[in-house]
N, C-alpha and C positions, 0 to 999 in steps of 0.2 A: 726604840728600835723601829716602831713603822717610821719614827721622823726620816730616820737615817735610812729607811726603805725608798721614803717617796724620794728624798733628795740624789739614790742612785737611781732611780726612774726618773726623771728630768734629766739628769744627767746623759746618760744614754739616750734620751729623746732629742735634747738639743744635740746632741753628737751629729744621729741620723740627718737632724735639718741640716746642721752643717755639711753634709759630708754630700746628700741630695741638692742642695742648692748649685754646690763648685762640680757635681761628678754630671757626667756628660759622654758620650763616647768620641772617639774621633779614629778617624779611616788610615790607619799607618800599619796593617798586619805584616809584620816580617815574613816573610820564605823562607823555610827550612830548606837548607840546600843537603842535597845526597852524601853521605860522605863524612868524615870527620877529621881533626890533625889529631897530631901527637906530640910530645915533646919527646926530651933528650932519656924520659924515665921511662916511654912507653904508656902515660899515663894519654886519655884518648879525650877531644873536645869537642863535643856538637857545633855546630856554624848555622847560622844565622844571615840572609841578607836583608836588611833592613835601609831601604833607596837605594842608593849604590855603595852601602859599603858590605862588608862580611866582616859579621863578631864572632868571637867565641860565645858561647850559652854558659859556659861555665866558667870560674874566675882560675886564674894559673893555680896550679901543684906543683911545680916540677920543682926538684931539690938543685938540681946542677946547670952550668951554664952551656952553651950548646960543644965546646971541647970539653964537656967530660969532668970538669974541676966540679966539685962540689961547690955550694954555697953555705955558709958558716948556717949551722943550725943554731941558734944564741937564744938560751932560756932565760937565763941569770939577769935582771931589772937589770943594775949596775953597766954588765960587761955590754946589754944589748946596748943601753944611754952612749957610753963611751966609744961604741965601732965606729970605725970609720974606712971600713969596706962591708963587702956586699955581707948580707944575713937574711936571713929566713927563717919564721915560727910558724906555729899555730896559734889559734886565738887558744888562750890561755893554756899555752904550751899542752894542747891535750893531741894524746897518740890515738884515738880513737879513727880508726881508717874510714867509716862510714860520714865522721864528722867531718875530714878532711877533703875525703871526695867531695862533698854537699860545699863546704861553704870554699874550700882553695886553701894557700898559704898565704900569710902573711910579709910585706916586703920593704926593707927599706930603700933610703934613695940611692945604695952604692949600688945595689943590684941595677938600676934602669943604667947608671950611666957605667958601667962597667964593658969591654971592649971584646970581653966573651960572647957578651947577649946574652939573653934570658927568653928572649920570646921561639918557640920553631922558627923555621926555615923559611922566609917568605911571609912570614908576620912581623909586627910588631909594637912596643908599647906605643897606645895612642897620646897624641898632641894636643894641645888645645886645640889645634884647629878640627882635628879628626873629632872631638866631644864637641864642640859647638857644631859640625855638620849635623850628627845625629841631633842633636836640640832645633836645630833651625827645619830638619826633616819634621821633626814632629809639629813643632808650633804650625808649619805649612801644610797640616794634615790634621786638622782641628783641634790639637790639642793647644788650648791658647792659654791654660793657665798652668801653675806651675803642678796641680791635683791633678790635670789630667796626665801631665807628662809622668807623673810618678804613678797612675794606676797602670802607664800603659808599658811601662819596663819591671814592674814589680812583682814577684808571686803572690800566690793567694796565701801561704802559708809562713809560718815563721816569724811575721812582723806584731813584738809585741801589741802594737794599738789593737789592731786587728783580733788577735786570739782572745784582748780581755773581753773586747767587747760584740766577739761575736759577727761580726762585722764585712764581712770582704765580697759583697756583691759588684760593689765598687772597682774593685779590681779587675783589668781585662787583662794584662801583661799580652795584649794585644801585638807589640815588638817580638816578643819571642824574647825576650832579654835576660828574662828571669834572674833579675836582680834580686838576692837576699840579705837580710839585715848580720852579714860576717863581721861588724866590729871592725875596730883597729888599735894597733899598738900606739900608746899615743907617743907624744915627745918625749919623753921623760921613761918609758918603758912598760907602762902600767897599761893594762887592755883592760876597754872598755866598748859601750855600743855595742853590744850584739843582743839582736834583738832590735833593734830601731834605728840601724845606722849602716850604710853600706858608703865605704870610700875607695875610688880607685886612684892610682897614679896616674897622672898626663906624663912624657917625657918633656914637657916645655918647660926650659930653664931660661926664664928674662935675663936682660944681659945686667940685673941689676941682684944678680942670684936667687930671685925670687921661687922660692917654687909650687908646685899647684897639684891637686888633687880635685874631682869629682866626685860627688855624691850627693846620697837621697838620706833624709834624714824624716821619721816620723817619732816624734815626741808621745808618747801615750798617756803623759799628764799634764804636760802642757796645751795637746792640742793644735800641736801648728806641725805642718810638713815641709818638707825644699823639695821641691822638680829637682833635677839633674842640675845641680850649681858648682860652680867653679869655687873655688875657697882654697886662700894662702897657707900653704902649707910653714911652719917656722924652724921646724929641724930637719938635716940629712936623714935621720934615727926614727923618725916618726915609720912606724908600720901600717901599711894600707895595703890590699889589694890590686890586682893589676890582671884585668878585660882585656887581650891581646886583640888587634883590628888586621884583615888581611893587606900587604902593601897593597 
């Protein structure tokens, strides 16, 4: 038992050098702008300007497209795998209202390119180019590595690494971003990541159909994190999140 005592004391010691060596701060505080949007449910979204753009603070809710049509609620693996129009979950289809406010809905890719829209009035789903802005604002604003960029869009709260081991001095979420570890549906319908994994939608579709999603990834046994990284998305069907940006 002490063996196994000392070996999680090292453990958590090397953690701290790692996490003191790469953490740093860097000068990028977002502005809270006065005010808030809403969508087509009345559900309400804090904004954020962070350089020149304005984010949402909180990732979408909204059930329906902005005419009013609902969006397919789809719990069942199978039927969500097979859609091939727009849908919308919760991570692991839970109705818990307080859960839903906190982390958003879940979306796949018919919802982004559907001709209803999905975003309010004057927003909408960001592009790659719109996610590489915010990553190139930050790296231009000390955060040069991929740890800083991810202390400084992150909560303090929620992210398993963090909670086992006590941990989140590190964190400034400095952005105002407050990015939380919401999970995603993955290809195949099965939800996973919550808890160490936050992904949103880009609307950038390559003329080669490729399609892309964003996010921050912290491992809590492996020890490794992503800053804000682009990554190939391979099915329509995949469920992620989606951070509306103002046009």
């Amino acid at each position: 038992m002490k063996k196994a005592i000392n070996r999680f004391s090292l453990f958590n010691f090397l953690v701290c050098i790692i996490i003191l060596i790469f953490s740093s701060s860097c000068d990028n505080s977002g502005e809270i702008i006065n005010g808030s949007v809403k969508d087509i449910d009345g559900n309400s979204y804090h904004i954020i300007q962070i350089g020149t753009q304005i984010w949402m603070v909180e990732n979408l809710r909204v059930t329906k497209y902005n005419n009013g049509d609902k969006i397919q609620n789809i719990l069942d693996t199978d039927t969500w795998n097979m859609s091939t129009v727009g849908a919308q979950c919760t991570y692991n289809n839970t109705s818990n209202i307080d859960s839903i406010n906190k982390l958003g809905r879940l979306y796949n890719w018919y919802t982004i390119i559907d001709k209803r829209k999905i975003a309010p009035k004057g927003w909408h789903v960001p592009t790659n180019t719109d996610w590489s802005t915010l990553v190139s604002y930050l790296e231009s604003n000390g955060c040069v590595n991929n740890d800083l960029i991810k202390n400084s869009l992150i909560t303090k709260t929620d992210w398993m690494f963090f909670s086992m081991l006590k941990i989140n001095n590190t964190i400034t979420n400095s952005t105002g971003f407050s990015a939380l570890p919401a999970g995603v549906r993955g290809d195949y319908g099965a939800f996973a990541g919550y808890g160490d994994y936050a992904s949103w939608w880009s609307s950038t579709k390559e003329n080669s159909g490729q399609l892309w999603g964003w996010s921050i990834q912290i491992n809590p046994y492996m020890i490794y994190y992503y800053g804000l990284d682009k990554g190939a998305i391979t099915r329509n069907t995949c469920g992620q999140s989606i951070r509306c940006i103002k046009d």
